[in-house]
C-alpha positions in Angstrom: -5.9 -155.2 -213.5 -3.0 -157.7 -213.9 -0.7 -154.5 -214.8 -1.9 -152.4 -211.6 -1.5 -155.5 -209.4 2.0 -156.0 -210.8 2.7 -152.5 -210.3 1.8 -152.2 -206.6 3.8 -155.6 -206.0 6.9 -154.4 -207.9 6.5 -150.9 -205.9 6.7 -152.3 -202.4 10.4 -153.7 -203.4 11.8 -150.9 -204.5 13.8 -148.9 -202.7 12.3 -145.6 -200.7 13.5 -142.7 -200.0 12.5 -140.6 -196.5 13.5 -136.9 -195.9 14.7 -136.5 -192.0 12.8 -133.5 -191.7 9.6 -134.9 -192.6 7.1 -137.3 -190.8 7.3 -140.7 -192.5 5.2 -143.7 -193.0 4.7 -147.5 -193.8 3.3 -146.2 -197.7 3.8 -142.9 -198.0 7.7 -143.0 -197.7 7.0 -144.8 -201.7 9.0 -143.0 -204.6 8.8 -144.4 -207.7 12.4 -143.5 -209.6 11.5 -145.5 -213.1 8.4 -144.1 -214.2 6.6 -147.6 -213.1 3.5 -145.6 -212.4 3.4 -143.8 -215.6 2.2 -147.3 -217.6 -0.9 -147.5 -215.8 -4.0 -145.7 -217.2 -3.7 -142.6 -215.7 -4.5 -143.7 -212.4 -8.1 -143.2 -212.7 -10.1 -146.7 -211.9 -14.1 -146.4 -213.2 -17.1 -148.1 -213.6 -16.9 -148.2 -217.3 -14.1 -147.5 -219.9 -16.8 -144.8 -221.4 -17.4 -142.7 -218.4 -13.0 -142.9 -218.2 -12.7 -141.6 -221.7 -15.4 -138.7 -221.7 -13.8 -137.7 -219.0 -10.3 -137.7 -219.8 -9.6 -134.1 -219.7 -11.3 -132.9 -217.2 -9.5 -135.5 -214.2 -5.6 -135.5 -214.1 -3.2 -137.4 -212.0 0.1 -136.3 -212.3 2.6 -138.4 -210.4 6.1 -137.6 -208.8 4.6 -133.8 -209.6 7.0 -132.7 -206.6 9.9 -133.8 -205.4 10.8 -135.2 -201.8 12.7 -131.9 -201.3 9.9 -129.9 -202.5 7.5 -131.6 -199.9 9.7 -131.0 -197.2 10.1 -127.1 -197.9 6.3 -127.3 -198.2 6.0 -129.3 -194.6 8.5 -127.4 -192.9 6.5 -124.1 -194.0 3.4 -125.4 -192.6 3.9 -127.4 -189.9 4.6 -125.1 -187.0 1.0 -123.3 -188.1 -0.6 -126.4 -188.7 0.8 -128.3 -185.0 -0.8 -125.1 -183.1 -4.3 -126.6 -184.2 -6.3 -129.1 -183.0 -7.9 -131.8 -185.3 -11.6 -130.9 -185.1 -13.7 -133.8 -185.6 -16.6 -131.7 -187.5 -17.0 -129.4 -190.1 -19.4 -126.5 -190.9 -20.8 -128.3 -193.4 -20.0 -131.5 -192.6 -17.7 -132.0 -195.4 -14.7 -133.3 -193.5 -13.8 -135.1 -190.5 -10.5 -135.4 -188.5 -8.8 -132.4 -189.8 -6.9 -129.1 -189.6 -7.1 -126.3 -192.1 -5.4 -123.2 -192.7 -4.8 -120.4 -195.5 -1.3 -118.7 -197.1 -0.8 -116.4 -198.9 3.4 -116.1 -198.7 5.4 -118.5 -199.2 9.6 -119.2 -199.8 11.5 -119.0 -202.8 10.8 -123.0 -203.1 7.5 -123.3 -202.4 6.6 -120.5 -204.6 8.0 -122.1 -207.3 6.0 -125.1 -206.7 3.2 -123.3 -207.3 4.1 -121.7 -210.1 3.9 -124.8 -211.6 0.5 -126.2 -210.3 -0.9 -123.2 -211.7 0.9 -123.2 -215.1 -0.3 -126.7 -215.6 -3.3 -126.8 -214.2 -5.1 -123.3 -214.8 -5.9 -121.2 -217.7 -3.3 -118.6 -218.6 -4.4 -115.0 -217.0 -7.3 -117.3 -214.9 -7.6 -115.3 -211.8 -6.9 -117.1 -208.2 -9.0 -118.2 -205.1 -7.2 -115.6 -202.7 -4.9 -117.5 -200.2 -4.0 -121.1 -200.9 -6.0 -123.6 -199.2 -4.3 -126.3 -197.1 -6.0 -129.3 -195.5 -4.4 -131.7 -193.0 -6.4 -135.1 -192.8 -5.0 -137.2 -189.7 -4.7 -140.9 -190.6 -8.0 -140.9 -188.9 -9.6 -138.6 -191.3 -11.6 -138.1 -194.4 -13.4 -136.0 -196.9 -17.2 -136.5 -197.1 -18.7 -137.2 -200.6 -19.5 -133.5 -201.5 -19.6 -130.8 -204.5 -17.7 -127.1 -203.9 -20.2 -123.9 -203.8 -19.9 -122.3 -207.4 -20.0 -119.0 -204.7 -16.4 -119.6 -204.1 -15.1 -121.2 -206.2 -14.4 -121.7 -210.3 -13.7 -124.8 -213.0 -10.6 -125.8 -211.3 -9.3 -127.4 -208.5 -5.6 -128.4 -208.3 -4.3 -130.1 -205.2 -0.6 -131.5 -204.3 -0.7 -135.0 -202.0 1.9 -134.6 -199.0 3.2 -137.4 -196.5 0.8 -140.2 -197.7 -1.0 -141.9 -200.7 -4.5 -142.0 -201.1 -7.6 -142.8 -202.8 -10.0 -139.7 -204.3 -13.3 -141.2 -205.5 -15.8 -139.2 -207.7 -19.8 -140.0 -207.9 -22.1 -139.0 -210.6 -24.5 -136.6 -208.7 -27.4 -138.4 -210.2 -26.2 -141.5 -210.8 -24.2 -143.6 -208.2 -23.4 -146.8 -210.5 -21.5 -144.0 -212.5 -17.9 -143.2 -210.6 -14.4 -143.1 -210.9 -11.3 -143.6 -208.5 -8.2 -141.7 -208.4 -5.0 -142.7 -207.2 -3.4 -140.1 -205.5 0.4 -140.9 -204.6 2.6 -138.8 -202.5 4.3 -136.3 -204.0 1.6 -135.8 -206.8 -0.8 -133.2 -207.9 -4.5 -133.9 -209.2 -6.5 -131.5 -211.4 -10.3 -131.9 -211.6 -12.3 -129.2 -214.2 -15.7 -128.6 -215.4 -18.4 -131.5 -215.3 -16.3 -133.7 -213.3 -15.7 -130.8 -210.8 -19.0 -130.1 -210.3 -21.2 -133.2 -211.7 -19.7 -135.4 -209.4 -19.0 -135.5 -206.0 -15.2 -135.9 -204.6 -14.0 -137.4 -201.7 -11.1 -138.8 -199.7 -11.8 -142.5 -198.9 -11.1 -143.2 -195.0 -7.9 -145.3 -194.3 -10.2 -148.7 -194.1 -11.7 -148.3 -196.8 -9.0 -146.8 -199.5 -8.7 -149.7 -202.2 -8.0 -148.7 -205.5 -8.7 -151.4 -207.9 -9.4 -154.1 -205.8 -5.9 -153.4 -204.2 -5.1 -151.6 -200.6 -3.8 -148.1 -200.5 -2.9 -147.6 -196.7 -3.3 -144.1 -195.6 -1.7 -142.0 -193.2 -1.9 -138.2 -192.0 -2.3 -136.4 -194.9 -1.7 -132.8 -196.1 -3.4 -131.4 -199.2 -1.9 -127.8 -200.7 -4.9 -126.9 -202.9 -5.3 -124.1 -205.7 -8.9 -123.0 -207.0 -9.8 -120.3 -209.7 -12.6 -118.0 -209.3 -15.6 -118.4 -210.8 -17.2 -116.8 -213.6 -20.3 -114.5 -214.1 -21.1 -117.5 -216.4 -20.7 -120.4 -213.9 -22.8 -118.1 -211.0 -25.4 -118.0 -213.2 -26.3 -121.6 -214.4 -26.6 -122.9 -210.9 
């Protein structure tokens, strides 16, 4: 706790830097240039050490994942789609609220790039693809319900990058509340959630008043998430 709190203090001093063509913010203009981030514990906050280690492989937080050049070949792709929508303030399962939501399935030389990464790191070699990549705009207002993904539509995996704003992913033990864990999701990261913590825990993002990670606040702003998903198995339709 006394090295998170440090953290967090020493972050808000260091110098930040903001690309021109991308919207900017009190806390998600943050870059951390000296790996300060990388000593805490993987990000990942819990209600017991035990439930952090046994799940240790299957939740990821990998910070600085993308550079501030990356994001804003990312933004300036989907932006003009994205500015054409309105925030809806319901969903059809009433998963999310205060956001705007579209697919692609072409992207720039940059971009594509990018996600050849997210998938080389976060996704079995030869695992097939969720069609078009998913991509979620949350305004500051915003937030994902606690929820679990249909095994219909989707496989182990989920892999999402963090654009224009930190914020705080919080996972619940499907039957058993007192057994959770928070993830710290800075800007310019990518977070990777497989198997039982994919689908034996809810996931959501926490609203703006309420995103505190570790006893410390994590102010929140319009956020876009670009978000990968395999397919699912014969294996996984079957033992649901």
């Amino acid at each position: 706790m006394k090295l998170l709190q440090r953290a967090l203090t020493q972050i808000t001093a260091l110098n930040v830097r903001k690309c021109r063509r991308c919207p900017s913010s009190t806390n998600s203009t943050i870059c951390v240039t000296g790996g300060l981030f990388s000593q805490l514990e993987h990000y990942v906050d819990g209600s017991s050490r035990d439930l952090i280690q046994r799940l240790s492989t299957q939740v990821e937080v990998r910070p600085q994942f993308i550079s501030e050049e990356e994001e804003c070949a990312l933004f300036q792709e989907l932006e003009p789609g994205l500015k054409r929508k309105r925030y809806q303030f319901d969903h059809w399962d009433d998963a999310i609220h205060g956001y705007r939501e579209t697919e692609r399935g072409t992207w720039g030389s940059v971009c594509e790039g990018v996600l050849r990464r997210v998938k080389s790191v976060a996704f079995p070699e030869g695992s097939p693809l969720l069609g078009p990549v998913h991509v979620l705009d949350l305004d500051k207002a915003g937030y994902i319900k606690p929820h679990i993904d249909s095994i219909k539509f989707c496989g182990s995996t989920i892999a999402g990058l963090s654009l224009l704003s930190d914020s705080v992913m919080r996972l619940v033990k499907e039957d058993d509340a007192n057994q959770w864990l928070d993830l710290l999701l800075p800007r310019y990261s990518l977070y990777i959630l497989r198997d039982t913590a994919r689908y034996g825990f809810t996931h959501e993002i926490l609203k703006d008043e309420q995103s505190v990670f570790s006893g410390r606040r994590v102010p929140r702003q319009r956020r876009i998430s670009v978000i990968c998903r395999n397919l699912p198995t014969e294996k996984q339709e079957t033992c649901r």
